[in-house]
Backbone as JSON, one array per atom type, in Angstrom:
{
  "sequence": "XXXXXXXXXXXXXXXXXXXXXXXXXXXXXXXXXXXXXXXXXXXXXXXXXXXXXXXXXXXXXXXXXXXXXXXXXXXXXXXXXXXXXXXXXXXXXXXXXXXXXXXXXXXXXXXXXXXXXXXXXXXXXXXXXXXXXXXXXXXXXXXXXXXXXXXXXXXXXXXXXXXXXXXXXXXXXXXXXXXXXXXXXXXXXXXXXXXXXXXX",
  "N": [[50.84, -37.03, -33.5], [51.73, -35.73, -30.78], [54.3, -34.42, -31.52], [52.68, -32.46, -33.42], [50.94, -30.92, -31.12], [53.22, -29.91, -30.43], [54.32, -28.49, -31.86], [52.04, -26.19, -32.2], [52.14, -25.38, -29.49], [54.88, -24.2, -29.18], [54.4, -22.37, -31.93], [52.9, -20.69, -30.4], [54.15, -19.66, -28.37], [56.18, -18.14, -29.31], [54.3, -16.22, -30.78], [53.93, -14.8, -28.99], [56.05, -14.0, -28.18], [56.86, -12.01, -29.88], [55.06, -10.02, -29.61], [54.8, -6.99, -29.1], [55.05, -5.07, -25.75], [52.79, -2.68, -24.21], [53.87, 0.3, -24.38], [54.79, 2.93, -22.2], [54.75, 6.25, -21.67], [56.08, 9.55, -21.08], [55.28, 12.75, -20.46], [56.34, 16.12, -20.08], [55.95, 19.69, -19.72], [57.72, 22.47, -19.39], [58.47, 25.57, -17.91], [61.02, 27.23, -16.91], [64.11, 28.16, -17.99], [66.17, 27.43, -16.45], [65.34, 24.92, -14.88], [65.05, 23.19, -17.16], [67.61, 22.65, -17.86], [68.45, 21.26, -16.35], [66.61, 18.81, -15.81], [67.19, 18.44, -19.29], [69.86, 17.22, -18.43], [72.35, 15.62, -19.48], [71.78, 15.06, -21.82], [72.21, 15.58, -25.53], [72.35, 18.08, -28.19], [70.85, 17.57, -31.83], [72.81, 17.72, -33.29], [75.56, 17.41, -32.19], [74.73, 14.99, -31.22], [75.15, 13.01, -33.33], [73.08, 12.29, -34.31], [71.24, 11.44, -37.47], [68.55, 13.67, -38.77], [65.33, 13.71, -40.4], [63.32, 16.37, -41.93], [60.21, 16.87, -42.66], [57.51, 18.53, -44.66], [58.03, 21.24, -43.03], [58.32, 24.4, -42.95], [60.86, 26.01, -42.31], [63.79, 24.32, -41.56], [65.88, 23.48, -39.21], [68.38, 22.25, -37.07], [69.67, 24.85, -35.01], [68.17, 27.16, -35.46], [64.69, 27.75, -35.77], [61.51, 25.25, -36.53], [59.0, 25.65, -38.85], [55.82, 24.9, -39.02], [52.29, 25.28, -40.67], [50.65, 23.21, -41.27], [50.32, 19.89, -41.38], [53.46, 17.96, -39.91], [56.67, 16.23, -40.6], [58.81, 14.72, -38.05], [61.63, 12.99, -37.97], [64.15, 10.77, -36.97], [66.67, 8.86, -37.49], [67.18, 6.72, -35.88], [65.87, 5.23, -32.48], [65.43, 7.19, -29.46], [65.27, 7.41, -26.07], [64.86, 9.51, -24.51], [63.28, 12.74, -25.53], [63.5, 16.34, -26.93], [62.2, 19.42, -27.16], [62.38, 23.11, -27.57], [59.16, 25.86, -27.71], [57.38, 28.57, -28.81], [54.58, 27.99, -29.18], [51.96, 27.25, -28.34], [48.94, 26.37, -27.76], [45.63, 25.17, -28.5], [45.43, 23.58, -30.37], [47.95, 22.36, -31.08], [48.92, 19.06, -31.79], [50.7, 15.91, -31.14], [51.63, 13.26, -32.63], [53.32, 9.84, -31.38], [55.61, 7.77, -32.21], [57.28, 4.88, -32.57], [59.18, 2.81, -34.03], [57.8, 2.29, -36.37], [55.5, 2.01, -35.0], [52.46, 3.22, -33.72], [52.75, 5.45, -30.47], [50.57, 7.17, -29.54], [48.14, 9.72, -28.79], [49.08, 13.45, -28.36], [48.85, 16.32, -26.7], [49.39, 19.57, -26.43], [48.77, 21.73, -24.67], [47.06, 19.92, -22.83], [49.18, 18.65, -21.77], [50.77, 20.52, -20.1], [48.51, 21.43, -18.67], [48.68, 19.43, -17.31], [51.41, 19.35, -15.79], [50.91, 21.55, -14.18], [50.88, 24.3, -14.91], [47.97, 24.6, -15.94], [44.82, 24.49, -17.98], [44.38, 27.04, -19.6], [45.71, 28.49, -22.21], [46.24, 30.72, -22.34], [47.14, 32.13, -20.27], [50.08, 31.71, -19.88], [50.78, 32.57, -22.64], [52.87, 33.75, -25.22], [55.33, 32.95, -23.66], [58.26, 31.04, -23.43], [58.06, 27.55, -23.9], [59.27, 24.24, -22.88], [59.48, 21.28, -23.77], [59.21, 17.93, -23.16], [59.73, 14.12, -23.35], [59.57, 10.95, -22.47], [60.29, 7.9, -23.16], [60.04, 4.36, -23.08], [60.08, 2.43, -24.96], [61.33, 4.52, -26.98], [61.51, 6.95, -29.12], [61.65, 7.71, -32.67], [60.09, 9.0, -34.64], [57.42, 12.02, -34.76], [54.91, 13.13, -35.01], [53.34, 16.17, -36.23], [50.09, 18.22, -36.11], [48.65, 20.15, -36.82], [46.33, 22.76, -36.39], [45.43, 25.1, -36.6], [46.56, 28.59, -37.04], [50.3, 28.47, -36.1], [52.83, 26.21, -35.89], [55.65, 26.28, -33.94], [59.23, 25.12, -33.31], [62.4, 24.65, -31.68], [66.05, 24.35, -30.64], [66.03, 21.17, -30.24], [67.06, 18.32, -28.51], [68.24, 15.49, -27.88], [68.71, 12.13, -25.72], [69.48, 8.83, -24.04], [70.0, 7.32, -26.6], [69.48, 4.72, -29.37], [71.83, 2.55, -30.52], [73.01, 2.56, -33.89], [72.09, 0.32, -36.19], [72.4, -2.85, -37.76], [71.32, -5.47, -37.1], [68.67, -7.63, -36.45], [65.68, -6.79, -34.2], [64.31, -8.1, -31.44], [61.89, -8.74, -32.16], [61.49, -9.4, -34.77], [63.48, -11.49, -34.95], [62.41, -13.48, -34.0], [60.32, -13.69, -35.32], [61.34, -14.64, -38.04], [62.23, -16.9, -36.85], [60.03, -18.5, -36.22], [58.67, -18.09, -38.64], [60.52, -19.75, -39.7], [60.85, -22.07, -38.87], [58.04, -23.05, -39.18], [57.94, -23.33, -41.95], [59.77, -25.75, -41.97], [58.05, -27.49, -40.42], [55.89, -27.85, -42.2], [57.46, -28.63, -44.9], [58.44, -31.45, -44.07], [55.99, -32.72, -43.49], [54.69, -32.52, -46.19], [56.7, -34.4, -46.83], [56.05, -36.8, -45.9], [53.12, -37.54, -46.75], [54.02, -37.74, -49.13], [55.27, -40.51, -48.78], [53.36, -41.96, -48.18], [51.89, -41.86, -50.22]],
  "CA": [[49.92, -36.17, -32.77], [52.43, -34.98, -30.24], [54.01, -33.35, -32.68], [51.49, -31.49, -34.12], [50.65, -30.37, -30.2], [54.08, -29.34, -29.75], [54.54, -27.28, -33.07], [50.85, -25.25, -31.74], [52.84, -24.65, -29.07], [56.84, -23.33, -30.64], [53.93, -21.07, -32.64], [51.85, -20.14, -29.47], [55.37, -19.15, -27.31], [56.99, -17.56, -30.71], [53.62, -15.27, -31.08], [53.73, -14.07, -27.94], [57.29, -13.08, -27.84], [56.68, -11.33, -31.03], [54.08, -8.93, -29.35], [55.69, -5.85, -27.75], [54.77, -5.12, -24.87], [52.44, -1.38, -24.46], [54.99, 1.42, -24.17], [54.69, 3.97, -21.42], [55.17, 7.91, -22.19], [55.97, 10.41, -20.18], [55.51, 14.33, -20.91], [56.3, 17.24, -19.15], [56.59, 20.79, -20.15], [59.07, 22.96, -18.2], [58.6, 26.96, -18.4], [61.76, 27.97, -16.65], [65.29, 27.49, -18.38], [67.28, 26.69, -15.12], [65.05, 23.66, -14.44], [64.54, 22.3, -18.06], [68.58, 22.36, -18.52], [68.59, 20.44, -15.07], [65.88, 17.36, -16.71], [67.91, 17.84, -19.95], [71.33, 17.06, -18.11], [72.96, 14.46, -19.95], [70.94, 14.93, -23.42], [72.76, 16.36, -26.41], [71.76, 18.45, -29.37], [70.59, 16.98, -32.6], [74.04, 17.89, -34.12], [76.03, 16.71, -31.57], [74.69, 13.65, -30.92], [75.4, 12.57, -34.55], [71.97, 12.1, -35.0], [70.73, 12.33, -39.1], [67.18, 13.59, -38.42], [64.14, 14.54, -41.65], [62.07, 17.25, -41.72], [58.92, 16.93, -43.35], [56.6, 19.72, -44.34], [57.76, 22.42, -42.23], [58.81, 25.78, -43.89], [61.85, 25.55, -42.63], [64.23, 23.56, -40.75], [67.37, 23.44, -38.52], [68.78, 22.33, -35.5], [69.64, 25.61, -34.16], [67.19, 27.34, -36.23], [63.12, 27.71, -35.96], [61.33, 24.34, -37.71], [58.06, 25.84, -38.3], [54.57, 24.65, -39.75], [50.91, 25.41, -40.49], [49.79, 22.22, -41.17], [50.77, 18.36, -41.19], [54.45, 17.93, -40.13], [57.26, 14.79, -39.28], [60.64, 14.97, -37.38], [62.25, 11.26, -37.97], [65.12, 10.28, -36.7], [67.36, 7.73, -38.17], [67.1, 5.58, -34.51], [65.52, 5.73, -31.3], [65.78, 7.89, -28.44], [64.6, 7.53, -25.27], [64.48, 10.93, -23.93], [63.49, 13.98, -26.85], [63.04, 17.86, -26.17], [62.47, 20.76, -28.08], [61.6, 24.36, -27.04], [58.48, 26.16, -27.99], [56.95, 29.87, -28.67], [53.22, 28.05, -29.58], [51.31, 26.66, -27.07], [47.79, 25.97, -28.18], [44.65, 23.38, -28.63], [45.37, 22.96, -32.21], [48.85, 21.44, -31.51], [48.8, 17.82, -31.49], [51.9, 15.14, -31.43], [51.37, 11.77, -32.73], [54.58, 9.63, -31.4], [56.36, 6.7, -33.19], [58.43, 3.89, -32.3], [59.93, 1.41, -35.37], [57.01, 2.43, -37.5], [54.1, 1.72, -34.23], [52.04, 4.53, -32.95], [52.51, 5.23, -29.1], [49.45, 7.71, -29.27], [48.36, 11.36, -29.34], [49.41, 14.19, -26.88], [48.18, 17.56, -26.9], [50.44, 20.19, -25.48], [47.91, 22.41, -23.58], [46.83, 19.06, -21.75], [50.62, 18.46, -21.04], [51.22, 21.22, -20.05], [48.09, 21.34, -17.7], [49.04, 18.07, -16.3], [52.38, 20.01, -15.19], [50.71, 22.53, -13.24], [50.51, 25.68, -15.72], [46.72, 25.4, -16.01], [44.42, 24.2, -19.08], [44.05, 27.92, -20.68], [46.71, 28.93, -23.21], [46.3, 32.5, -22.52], [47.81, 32.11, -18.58], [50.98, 31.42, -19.96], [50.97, 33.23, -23.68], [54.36, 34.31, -25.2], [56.2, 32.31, -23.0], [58.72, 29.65, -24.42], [58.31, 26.14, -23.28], [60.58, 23.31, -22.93], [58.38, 20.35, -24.0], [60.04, 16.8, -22.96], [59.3, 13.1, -23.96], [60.98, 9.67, -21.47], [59.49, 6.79, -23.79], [60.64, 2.86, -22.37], [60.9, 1.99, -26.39], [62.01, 5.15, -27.79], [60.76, 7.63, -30.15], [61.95, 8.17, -33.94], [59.36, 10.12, -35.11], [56.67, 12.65, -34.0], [53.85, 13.74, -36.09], [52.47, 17.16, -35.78], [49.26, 18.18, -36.57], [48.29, 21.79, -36.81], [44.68, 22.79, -37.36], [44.65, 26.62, -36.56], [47.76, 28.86, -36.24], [51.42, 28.02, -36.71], [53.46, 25.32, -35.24], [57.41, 25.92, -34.41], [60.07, 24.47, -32.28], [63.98, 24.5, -32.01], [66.31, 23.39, -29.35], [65.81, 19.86, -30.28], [67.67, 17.22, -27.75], [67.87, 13.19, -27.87], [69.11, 11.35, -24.84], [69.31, 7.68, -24.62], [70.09, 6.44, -27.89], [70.01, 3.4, -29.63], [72.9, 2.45, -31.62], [72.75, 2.59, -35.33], [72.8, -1.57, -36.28], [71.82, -3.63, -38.92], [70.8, -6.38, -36.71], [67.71, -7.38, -36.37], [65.42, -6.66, -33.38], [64.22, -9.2, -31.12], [60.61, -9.66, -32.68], [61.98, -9.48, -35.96], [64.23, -12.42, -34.65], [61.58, -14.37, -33.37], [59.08, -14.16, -36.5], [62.07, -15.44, -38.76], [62.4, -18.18, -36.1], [58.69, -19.0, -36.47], [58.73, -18.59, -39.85], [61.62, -21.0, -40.55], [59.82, -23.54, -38.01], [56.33, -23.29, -39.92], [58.12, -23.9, -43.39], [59.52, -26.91, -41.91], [57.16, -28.31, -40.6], [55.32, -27.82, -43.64], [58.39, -29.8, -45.54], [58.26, -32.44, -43.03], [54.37, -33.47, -43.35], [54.79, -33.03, -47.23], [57.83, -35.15, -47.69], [55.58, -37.93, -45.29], [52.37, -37.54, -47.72], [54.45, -38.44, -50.41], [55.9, -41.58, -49.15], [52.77, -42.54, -47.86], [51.16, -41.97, -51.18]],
  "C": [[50.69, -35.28, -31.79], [53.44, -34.54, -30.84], [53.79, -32.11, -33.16], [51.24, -30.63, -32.97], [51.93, -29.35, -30.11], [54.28, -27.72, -30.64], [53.19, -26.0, -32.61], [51.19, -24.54, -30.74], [54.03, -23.82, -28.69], [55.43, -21.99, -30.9], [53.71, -19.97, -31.64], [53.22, -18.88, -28.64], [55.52, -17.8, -28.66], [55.98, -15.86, -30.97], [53.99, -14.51, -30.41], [54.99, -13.06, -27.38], [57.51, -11.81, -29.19], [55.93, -10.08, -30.6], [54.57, -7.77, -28.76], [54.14, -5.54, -26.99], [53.59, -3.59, -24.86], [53.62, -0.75, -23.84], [54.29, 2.43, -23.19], [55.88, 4.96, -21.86], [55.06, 8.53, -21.41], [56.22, 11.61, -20.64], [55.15, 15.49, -20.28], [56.78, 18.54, -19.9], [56.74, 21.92, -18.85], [58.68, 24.76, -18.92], [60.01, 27.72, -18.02], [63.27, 27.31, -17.4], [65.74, 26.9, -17.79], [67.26, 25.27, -14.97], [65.17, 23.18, -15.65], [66.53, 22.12, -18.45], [69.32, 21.14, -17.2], [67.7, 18.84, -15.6], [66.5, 16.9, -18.15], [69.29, 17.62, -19.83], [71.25, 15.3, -18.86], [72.38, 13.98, -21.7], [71.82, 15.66, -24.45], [72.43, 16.87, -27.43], [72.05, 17.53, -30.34], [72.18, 16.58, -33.41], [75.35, 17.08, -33.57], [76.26, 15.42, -31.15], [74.98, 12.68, -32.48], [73.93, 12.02, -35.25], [71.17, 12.4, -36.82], [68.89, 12.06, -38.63], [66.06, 14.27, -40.4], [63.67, 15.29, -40.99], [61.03, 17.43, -42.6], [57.75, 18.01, -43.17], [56.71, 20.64, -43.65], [58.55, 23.55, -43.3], [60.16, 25.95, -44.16], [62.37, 24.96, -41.63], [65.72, 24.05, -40.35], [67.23, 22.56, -37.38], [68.82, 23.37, -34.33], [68.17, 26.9, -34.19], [65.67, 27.19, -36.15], [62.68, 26.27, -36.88], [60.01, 25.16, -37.54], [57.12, 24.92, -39.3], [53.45, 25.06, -39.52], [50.57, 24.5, -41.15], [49.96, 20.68, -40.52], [52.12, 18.38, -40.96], [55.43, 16.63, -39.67], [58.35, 15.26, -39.16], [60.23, 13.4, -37.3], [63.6, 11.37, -37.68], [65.49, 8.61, -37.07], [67.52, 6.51, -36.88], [66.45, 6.16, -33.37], [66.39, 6.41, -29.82], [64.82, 8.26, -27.24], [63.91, 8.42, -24.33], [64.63, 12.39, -25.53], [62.47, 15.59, -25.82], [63.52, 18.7, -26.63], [61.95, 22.38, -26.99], [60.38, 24.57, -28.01], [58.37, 27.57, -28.06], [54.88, 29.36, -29.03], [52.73, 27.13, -29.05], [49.45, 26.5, -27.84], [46.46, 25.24, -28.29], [44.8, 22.68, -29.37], [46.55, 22.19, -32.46], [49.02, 20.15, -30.93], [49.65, 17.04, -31.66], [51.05, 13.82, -31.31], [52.49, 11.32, -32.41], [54.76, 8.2, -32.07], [57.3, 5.78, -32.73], [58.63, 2.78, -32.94], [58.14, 1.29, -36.18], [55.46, 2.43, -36.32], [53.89, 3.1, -33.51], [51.85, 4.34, -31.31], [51.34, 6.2, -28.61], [49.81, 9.28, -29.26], [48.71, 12.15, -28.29], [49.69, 15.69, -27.34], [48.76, 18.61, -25.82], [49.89, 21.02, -24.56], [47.59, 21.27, -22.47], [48.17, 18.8, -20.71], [51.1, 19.29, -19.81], [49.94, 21.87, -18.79], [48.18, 20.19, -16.4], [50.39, 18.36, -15.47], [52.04, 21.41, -14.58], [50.25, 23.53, -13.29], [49.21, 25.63, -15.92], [46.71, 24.76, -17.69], [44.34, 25.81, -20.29], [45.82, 28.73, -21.04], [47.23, 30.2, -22.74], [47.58, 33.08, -20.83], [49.89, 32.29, -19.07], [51.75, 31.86, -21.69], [52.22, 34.18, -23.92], [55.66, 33.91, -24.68], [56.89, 31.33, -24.13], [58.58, 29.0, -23.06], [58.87, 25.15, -23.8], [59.83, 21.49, -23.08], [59.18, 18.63, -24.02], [59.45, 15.74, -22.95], [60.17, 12.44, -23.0], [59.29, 8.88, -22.8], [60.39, 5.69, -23.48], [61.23, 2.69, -23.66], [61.79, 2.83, -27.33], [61.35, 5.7, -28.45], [61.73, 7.43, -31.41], [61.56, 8.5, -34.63], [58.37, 10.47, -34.28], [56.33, 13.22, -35.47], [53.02, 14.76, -35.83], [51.28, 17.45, -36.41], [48.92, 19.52, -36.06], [47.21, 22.14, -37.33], [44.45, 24.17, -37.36], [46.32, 27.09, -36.45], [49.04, 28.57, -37.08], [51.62, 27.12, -35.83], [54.99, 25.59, -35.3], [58.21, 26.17, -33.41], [61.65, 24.64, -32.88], [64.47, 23.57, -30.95], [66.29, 22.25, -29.26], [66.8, 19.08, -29.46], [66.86, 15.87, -27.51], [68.99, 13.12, -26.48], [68.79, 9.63, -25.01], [69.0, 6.74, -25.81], [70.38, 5.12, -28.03], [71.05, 3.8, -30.25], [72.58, 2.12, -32.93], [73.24, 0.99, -35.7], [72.12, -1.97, -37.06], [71.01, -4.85, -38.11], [69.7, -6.85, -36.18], [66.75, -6.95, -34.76], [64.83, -8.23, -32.89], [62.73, -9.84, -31.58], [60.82, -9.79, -33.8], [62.77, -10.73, -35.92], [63.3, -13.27, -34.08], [60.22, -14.74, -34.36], [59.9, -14.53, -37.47], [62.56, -17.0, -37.97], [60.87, -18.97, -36.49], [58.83, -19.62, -37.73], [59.24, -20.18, -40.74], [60.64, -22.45, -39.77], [58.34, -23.76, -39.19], [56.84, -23.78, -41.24], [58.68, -25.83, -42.86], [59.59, -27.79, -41.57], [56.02, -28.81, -42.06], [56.32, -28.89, -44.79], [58.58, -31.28, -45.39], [56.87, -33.37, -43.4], [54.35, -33.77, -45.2], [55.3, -34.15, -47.85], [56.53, -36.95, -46.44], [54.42, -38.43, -45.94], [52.92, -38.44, -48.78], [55.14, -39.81, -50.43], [54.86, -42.65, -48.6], [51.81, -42.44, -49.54], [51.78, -43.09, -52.32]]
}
């Protein structure tokens, strides 16, 4: 019986370390160069940083280069990065970022809101033609961003990562803690069988 209590709780601990935690996002868009090369001090271009990034669905792609789209689009990166930041020429309602961290969605974020939450004002038009400098701090990291374009175009350059992970085979720590489970639950499971059978 104690036991059985203890193994309920190995699982109970094991779940719980398995759960990440909610991720906090932070996003600010920057209209003046001076300041946005002052928030991206210490970030390096896509190229630079050795980063191998996809481009999905956009027309076309680069680093230095325009990515653009009019509809559905992804930027993935091959690992996370804790700080990301592209420029802009399209400011909008219609453009929407879904963000990503090891396959989990950290939620949606709508660059006119952003971009009123930094001061410039909810209407598009105040600030039309302008480029903006559109910046991401995520605790876990991003490695993809999902655009969503419903009116219009969508297209960004300038791309910079800061705080990278390192490229590793090894597993993460909930990934290391549900093969710990795992192995525990099989056996126990081996354990109670092989006791069945010598009681049978």
């Amino acid at each position: 019986m104690m036991k059985r209590v203890w193994t309920i709780v190995m699982v109970a601990l094991a779940a719980g370390v398995a759960m990440p935690a909610a991720a906090w996002v932070t996003v600010h868009v920057e209209t003046s160069p001076e300041r946005q090369q002052a928030i991206a001090a210490g970030s390096q271009a896509l190229d630079d940083a050795g980063v191998d990034v996809t481009f999905t669905g956009f027309g076309s792609t680069g680093t230095d280069a325009y990515a653009t789209t009019e509809s559905n689009a992804t930027l993935k990166l091959d690992r996370t990065a804790g700080y990301l930041s592209f420029r802009t020429g399209a400011l909008d309602g219609s453009d929407t970022m879904e963000l990503f961290s090891h396959g989990q969605s950290l939620g949606y974020y709508n660059l006119v809101d952003s971009a009123a939450a930094a001061g410039f004002g909810g209407d598009p038009a105040r600030y039309s033609g302008l480029y903006r400098y559109v910046n991401f701090w995520v605790d876990e990291g991003i490695d993809e961003v999902r655009f969503s374009q419903n009116a219009g175009s969508f297209a960004f350059d300038q791309v910079r990562v800061g705080q990278l992970a390192a490229v590793t085979a090894v597993p993460e720590v909930q990934t290391w803690a549900m093969l710990i489970l795992g192995f525990g639950v099989m056996g126990t499971a081996f354990r109670m069988q092989r006791r069945r059978l010598r009681t049978a």
